[in-house]
C-alpha positions as CSV (number, residue, x, y, z in Angstrom):
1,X,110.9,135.7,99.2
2,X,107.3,134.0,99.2
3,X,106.0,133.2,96.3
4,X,101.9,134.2,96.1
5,X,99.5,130.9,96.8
6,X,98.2,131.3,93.2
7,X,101.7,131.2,91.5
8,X,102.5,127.5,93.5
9,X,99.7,126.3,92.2
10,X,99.8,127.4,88.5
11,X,103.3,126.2,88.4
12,X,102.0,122.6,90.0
13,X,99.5,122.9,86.8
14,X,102.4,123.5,84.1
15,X,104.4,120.7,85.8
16,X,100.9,118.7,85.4
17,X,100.7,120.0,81.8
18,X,102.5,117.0,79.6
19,X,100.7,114.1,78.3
20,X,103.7,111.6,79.3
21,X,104.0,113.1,82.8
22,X,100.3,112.5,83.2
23,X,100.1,109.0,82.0
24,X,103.2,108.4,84.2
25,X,101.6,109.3,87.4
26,X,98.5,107.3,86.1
27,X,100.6,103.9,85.7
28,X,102.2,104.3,89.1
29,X,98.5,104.5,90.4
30,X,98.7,100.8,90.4
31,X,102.0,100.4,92.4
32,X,105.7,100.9,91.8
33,X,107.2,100.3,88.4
34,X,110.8,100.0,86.8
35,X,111.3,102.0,84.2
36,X,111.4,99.4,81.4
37,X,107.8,98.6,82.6
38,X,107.1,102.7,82.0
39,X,108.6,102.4,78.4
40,X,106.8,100.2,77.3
41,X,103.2,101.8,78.3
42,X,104.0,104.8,76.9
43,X,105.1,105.8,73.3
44,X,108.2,108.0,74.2
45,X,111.8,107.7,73.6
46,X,114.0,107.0,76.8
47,X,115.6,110.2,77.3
48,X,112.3,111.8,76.7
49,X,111.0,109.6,79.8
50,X,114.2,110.5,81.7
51,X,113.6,114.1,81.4
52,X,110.1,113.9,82.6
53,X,110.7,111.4,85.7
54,X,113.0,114.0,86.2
55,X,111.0,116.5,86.4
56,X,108.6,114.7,88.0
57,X,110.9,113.5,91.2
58,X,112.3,116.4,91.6
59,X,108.7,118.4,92.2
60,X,108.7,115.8,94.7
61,X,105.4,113.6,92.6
62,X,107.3,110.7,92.4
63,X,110.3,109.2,94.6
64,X,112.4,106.5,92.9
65,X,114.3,103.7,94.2
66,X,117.1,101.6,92.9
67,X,116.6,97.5,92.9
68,X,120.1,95.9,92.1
69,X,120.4,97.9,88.1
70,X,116.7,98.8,88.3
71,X,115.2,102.1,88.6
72,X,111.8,101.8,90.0
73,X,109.8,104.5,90.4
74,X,106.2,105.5,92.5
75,X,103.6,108.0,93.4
76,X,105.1,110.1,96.4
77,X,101.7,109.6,98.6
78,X,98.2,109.2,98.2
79,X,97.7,113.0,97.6
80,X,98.9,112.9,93.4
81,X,96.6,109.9,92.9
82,X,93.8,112.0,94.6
83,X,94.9,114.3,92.3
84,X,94.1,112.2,88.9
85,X,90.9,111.4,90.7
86,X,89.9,115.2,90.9
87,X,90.9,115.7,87.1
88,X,89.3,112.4,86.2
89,X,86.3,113.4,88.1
90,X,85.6,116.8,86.8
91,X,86.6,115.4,83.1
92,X,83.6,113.2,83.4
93,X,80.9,115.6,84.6
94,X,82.3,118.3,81.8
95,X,81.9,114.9,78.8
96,X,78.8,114.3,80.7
97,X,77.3,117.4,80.0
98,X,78.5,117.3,76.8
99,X,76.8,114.2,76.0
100,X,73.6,115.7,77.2
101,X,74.0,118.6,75.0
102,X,74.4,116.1,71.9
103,X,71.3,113.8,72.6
104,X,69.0,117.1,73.2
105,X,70.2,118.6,70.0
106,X,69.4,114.9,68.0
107,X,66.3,114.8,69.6
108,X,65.8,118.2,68.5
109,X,67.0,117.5,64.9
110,X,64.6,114.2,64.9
111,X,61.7,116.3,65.8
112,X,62.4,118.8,63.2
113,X,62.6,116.4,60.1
């Protein structure tokens, strides 16, 4: 049985939904990594990291490979990092408008004093 467009991609969104998973797929951005190199950019424990490459690898976002005892991990194609950019993106025209928001209201709050 199908599942409906709309349910794929909210499920792709709750996947997408964890701070470590995100600043995993941010790291690999830059090119493969072992995991050691992972642990150490990012304030989790190792089986907490396990569990979300896990998850990760098997929604197919990152593929790993192993280099003699090494785990090294990387973005599965060019797609998730366009991905980040689209967040990162629409992040900076939502603080953007934000920002404009706050100076108008200073310059308001100037005027009025």
């Amino acid at each position: 049985m199908s599942v409906p467009l709309y349910e794929a991609k909210a499920e792709l969104f709750r996947l997408l939904g964890h701070p470590v998973r995100i600043r995993v797929l941010e790291l690999l951005q830059d090119g493969p990594l072992p995991v050691r190199d992972l642990l150490s950019a990012i304030d989790v424990e190792p089986t907490g990291l396990s569990q979300h490459l896990a998850v990760l690898r098997r929604s197919g976002m990152v593929t790993a490979h192993r280099d003699g005892s090494t785990v090294v991990y990387a973005l599965a194609g060019g797609d998730v990092a366009d991905l980040l950019r689209a967040a990162r993106k629409l992040l900076t025209q939502k603080l953007s408008g934000q920002s404009q928001l706050l100076s108008e209201l200073l310059d308001t709050e100037t005027s009025v004093r």
